[in-house]
ZAMAR-498160 format. One line per field, with one value per atom (N, C-alpha, C, O, CB): residue number from 1; atom name; x, y, z. Coordinates in Angstrom, 2 decimals, decimal comma. Glycine has a CB too. Layout:
ZAMAR-498160
i	(NUM | ...)
at	(CA | ...)
u	(X | ...)
v	(Y | ...)
w	(Z | ...)
END
This chain:
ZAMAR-498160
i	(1 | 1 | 1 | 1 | 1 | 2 | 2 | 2 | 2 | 2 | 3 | 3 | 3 | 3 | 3 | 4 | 4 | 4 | 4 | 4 | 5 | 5 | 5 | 5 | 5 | 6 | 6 | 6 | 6 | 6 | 7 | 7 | 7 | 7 | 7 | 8 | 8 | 8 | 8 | 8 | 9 | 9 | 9 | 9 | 9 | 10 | 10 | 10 | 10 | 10 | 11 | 11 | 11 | 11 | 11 | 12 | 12 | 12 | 12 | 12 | 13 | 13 | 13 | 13 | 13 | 14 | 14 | 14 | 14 | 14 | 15 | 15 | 15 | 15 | 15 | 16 | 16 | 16 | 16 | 16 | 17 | 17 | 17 | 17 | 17 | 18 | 18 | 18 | 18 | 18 | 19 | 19 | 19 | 19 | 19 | 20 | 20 | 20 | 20 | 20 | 21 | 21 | 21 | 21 | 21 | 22 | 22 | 22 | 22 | 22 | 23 | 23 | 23 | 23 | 23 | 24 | 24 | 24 | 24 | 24 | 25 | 25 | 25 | 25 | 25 | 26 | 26 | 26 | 26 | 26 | 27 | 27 | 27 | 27 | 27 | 28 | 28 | 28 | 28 | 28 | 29 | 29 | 29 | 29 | 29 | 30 | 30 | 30 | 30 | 30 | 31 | 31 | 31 | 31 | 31 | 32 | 32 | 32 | 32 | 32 | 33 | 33 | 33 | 33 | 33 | 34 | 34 | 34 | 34 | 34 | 35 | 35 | 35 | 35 | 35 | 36 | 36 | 36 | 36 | 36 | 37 | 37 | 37 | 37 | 37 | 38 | 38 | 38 | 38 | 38 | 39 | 39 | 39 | 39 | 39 | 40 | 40 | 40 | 40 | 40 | 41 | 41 | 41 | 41 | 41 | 42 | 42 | 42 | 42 | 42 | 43 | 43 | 43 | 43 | 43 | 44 | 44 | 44 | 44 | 44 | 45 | 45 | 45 | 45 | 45 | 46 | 46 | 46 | 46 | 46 | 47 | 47 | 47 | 47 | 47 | 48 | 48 | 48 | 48 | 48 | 49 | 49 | 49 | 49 | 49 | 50 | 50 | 50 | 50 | 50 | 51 | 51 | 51 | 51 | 51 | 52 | 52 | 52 | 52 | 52 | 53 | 53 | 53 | 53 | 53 | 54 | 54 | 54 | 54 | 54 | 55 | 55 | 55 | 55 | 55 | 56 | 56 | 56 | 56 | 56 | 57 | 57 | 57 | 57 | 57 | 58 | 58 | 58 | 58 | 58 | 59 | 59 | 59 | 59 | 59 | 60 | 60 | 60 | 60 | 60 | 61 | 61 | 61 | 61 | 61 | 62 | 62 | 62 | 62 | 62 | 63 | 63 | 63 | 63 | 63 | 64 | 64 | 64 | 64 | 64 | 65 | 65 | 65 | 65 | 65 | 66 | 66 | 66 | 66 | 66 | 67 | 67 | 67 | 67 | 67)
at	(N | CA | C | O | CB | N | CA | C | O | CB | N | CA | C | O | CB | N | CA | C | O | CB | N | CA | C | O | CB | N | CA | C | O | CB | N | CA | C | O | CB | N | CA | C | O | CB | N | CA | C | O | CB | N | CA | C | O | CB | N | CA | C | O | CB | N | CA | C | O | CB | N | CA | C | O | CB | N | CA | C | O | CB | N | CA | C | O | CB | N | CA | C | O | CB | N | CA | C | O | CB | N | CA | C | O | CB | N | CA | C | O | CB | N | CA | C | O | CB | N | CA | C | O | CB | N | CA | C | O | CB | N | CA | C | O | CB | N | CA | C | O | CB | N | CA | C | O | CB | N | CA | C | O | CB | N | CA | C | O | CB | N | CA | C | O | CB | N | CA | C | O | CB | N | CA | C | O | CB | N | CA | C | O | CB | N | CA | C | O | CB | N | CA | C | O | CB | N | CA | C | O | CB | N | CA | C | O | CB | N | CA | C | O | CB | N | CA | C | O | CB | N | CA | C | O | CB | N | CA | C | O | CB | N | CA | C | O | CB | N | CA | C | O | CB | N | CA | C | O | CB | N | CA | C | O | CB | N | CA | C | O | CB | N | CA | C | O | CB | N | CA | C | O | CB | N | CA | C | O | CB | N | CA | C | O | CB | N | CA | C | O | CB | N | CA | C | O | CB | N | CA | C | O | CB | N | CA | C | O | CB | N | CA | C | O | CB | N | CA | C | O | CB | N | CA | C | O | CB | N | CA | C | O | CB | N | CA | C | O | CB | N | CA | C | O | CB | N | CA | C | O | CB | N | CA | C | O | CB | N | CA | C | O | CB | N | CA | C | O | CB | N | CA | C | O | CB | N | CA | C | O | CB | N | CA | C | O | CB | N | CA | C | O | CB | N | CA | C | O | CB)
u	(0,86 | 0,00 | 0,89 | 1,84 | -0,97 | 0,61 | 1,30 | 1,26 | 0,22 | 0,88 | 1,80 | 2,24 | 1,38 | 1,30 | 3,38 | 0,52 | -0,45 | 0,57 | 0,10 | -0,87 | 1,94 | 2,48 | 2,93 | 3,47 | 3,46 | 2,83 | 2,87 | 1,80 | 1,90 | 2,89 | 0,50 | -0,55 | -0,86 | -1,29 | -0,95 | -0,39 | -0,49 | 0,44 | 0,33 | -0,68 | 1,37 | 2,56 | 1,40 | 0,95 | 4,58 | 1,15 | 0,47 | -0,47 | -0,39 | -0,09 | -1,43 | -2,63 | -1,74 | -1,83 | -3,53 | -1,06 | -0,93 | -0,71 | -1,07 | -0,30 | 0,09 | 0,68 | -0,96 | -1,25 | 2,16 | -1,63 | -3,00 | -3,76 | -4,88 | -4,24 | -2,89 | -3,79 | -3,48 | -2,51 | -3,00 | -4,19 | -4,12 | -2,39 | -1,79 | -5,37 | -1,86 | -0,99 | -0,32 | 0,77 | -0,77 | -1,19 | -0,77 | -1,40 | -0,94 | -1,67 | -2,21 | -2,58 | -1,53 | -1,33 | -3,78 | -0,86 | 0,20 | 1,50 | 2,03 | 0,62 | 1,72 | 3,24 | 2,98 | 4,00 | 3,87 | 2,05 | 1,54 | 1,67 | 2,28 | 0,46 | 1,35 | 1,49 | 3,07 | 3,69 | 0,94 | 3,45 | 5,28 | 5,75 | 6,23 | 6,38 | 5,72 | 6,37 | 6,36 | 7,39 | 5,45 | 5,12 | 4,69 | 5,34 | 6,00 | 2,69 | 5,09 | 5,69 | 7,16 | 7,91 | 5,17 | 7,53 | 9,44 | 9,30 | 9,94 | 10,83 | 8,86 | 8,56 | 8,76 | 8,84 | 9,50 | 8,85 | 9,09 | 8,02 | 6,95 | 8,91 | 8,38 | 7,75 | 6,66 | 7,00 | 8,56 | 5,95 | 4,19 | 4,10 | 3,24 | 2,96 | 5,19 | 5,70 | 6,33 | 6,31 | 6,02 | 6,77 | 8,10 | 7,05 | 7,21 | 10,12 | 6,06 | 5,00 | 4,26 | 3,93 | 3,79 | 4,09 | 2,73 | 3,61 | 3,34 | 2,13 | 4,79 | 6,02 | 5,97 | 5,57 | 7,90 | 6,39 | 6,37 | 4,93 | 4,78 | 7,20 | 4,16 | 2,85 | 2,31 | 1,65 | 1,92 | 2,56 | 2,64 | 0,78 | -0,07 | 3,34 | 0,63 | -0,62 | 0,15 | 1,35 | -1,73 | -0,62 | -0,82 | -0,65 | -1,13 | -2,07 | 0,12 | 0,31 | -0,39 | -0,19 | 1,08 | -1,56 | -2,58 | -3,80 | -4,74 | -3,08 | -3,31 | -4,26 | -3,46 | -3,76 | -4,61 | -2,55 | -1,61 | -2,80 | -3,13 | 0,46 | -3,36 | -4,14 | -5,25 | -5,56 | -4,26 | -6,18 | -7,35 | -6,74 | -7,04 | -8,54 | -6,12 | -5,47 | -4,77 | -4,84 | -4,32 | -4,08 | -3,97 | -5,40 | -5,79 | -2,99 | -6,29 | -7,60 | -8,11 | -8,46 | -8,58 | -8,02 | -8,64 | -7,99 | -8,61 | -9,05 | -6,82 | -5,82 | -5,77 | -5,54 | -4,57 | -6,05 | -6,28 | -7,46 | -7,25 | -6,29 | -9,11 | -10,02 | -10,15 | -10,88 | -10,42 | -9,19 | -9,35 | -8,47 | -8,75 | -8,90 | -7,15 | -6,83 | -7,04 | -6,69 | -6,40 | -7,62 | -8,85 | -9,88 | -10,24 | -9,72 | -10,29 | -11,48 | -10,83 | -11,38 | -12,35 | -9,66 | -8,81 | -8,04 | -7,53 | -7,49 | -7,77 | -7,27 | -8,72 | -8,57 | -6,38 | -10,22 | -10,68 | -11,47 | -12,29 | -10,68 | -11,03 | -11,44 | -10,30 | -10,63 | -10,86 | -9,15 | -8,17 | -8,70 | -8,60 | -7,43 | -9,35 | -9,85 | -11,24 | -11,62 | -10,55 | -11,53 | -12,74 | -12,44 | -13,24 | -13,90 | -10,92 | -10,73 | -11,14 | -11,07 | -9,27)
v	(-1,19 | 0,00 | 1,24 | 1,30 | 0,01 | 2,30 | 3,43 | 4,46 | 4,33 | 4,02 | 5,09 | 6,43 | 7,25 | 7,56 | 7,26 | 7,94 | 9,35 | 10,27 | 10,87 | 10,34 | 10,32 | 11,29 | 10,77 | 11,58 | 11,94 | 9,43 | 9,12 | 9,69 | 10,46 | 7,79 | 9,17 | 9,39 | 10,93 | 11,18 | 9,13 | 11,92 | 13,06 | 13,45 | 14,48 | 14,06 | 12,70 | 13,13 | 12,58 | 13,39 | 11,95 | 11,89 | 11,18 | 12,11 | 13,01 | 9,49 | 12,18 | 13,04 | 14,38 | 14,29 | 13,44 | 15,35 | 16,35 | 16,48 | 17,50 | 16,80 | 15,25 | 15,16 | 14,76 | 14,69 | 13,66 | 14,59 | 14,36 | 15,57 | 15,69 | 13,23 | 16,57 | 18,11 | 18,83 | 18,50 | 19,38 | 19,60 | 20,78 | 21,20 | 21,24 | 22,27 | 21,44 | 21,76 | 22,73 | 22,60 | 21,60 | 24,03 | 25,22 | 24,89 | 25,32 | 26,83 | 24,26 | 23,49 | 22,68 | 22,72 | 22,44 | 21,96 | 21,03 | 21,61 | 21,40 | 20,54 | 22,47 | 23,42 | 24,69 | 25,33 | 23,95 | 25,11 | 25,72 | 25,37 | 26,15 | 25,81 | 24,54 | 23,06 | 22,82 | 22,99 | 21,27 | 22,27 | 21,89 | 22,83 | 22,99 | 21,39 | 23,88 | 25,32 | 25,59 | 25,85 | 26,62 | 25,49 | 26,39 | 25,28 | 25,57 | 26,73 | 23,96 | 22,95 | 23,04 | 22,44 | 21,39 | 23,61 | 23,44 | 25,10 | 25,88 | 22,98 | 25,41 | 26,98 | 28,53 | 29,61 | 27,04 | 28,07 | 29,24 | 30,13 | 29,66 | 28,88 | 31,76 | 32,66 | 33,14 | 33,58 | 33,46 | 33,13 | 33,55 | 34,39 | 34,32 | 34,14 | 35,64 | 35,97 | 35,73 | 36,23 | 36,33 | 35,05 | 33,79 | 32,76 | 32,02 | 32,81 | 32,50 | 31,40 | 31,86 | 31,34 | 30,92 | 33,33 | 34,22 | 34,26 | 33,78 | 36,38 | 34,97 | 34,92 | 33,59 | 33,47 | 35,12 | 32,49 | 31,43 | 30,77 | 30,13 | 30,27 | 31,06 | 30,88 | 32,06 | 31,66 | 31,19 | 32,71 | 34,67 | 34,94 | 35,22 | 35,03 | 34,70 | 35,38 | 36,78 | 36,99 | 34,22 | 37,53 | 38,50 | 37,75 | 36,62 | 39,23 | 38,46 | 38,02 | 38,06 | 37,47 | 38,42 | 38,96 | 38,80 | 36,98 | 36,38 | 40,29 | 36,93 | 35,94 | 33,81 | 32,66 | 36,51 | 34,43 | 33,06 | 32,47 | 31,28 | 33,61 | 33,39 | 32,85 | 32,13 | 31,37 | 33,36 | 32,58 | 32,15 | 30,65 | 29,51 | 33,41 | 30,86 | 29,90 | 28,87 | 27,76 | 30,69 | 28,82 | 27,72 | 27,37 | 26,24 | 28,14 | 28,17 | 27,57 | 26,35 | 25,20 | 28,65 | 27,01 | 25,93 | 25,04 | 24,41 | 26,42 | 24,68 | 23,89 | 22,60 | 21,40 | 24,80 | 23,25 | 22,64 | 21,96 | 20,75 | 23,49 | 22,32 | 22,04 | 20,70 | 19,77 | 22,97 | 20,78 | 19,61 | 18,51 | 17,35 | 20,06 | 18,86 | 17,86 | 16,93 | 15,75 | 18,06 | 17,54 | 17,45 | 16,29 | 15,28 | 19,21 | 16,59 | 15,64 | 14,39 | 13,36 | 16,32 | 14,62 | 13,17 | 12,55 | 11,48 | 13,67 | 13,03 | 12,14 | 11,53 | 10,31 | 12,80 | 11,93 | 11,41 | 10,51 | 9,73 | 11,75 | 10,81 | 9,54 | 8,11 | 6,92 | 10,39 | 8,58 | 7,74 | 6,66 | 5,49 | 8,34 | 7,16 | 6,69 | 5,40 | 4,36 | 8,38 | 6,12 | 5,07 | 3,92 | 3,00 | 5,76 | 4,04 | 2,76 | 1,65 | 0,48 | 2,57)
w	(0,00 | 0,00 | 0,00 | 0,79 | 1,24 | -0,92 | -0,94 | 0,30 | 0,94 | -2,06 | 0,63 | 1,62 | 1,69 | 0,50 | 1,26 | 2,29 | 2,07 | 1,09 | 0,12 | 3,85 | 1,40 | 0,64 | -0,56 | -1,30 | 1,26 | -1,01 | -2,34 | -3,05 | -4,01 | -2,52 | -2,39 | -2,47 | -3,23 | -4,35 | -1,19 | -2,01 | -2,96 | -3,82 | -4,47 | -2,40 | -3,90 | -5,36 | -6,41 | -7,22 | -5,55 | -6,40 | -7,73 | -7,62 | -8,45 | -7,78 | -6,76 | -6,92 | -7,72 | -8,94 | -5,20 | -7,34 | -7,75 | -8,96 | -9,55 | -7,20 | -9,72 | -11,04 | -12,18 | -13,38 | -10,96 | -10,86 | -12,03 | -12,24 | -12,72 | -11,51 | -11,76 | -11,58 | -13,12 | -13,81 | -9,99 | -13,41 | -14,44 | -14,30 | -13,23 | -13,92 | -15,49 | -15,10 | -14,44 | -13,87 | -15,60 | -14,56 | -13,84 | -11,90 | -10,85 | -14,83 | -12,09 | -10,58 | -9,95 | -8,74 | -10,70 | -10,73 | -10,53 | -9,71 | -8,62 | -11,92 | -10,84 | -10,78 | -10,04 | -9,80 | -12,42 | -9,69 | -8,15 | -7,04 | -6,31 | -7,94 | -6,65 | -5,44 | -4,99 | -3,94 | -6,35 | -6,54 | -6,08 | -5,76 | -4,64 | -7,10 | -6,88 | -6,46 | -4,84 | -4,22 | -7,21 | -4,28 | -2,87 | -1,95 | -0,95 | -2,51 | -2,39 | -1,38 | -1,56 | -0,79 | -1,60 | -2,35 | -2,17 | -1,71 | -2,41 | -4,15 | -1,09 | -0,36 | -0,98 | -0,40 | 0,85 | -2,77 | -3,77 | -3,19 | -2,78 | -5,51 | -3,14 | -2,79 | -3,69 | -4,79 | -2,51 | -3,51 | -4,50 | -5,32 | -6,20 | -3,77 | -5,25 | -6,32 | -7,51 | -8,64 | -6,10 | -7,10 | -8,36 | -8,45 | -9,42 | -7,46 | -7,72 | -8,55 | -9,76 | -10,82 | -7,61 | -9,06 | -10,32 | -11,63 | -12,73 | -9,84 | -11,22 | -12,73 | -13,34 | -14,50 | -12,30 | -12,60 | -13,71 | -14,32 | -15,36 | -13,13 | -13,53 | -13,97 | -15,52 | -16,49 | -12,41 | -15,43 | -15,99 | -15,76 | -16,61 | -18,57 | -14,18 | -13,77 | -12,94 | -13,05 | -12,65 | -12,24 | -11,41 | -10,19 | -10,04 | -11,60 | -9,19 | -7,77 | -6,85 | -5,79 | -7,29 | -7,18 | -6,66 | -7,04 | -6,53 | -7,13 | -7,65 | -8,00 | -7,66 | -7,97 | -10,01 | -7,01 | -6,59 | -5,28 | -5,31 | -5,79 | -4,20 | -3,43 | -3,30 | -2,38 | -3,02 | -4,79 | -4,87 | -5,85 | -5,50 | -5,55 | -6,74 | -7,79 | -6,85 | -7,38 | -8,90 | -5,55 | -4,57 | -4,03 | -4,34 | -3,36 | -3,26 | -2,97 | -3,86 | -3,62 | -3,07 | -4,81 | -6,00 | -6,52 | -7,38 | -7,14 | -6,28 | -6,53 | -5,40 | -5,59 | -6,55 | -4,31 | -3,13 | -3,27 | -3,16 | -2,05 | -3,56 | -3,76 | -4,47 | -4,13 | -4,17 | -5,66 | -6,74 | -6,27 | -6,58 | -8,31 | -5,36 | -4,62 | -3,71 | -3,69 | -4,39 | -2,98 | -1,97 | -2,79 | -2,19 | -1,73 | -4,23 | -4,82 | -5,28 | -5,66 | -6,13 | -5,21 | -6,23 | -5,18 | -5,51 | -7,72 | -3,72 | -2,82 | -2,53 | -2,40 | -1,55 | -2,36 | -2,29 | -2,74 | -2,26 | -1,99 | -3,92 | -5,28 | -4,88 | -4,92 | -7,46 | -4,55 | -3,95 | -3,41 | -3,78 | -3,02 | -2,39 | -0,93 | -1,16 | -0,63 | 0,04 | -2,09 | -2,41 | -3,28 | -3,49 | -3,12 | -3,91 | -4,60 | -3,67 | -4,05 | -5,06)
END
């Protein structure tokens, strides 16, 4: 049986890609500024764009769960 944190490596890599590379970015602790740049959104918009990133993770660990 896999790791919760395998668990969410895989989950994340099943995300959108700008959802994906949001996530790693913030989890290797890149600053939200240098996320919005490599993303080429507005820095204002890194907070709501994690909410929702979070949200869909949240739906596919728990798609996980029900295998």
């Amino acid at each position: 049986m896999s790791s919760p944190v395998d668990r969410r490596a895989e989950a994340v890599h099943l995300l959108p890609a700008a959802y994906s590379l949001a996530l790693r970015l913030r989890d290797a602790g890149v600053a939200d500024s240098l996320i919005a740049e490599c993303l080429r959104i507005e820095a204002v918009a890194i907070g709501p764009l994690l909410v929702v990133a979070e949200a869909k993770l949240a739906a596919i660990l728990e798609d996980f769960g029900a295998e």
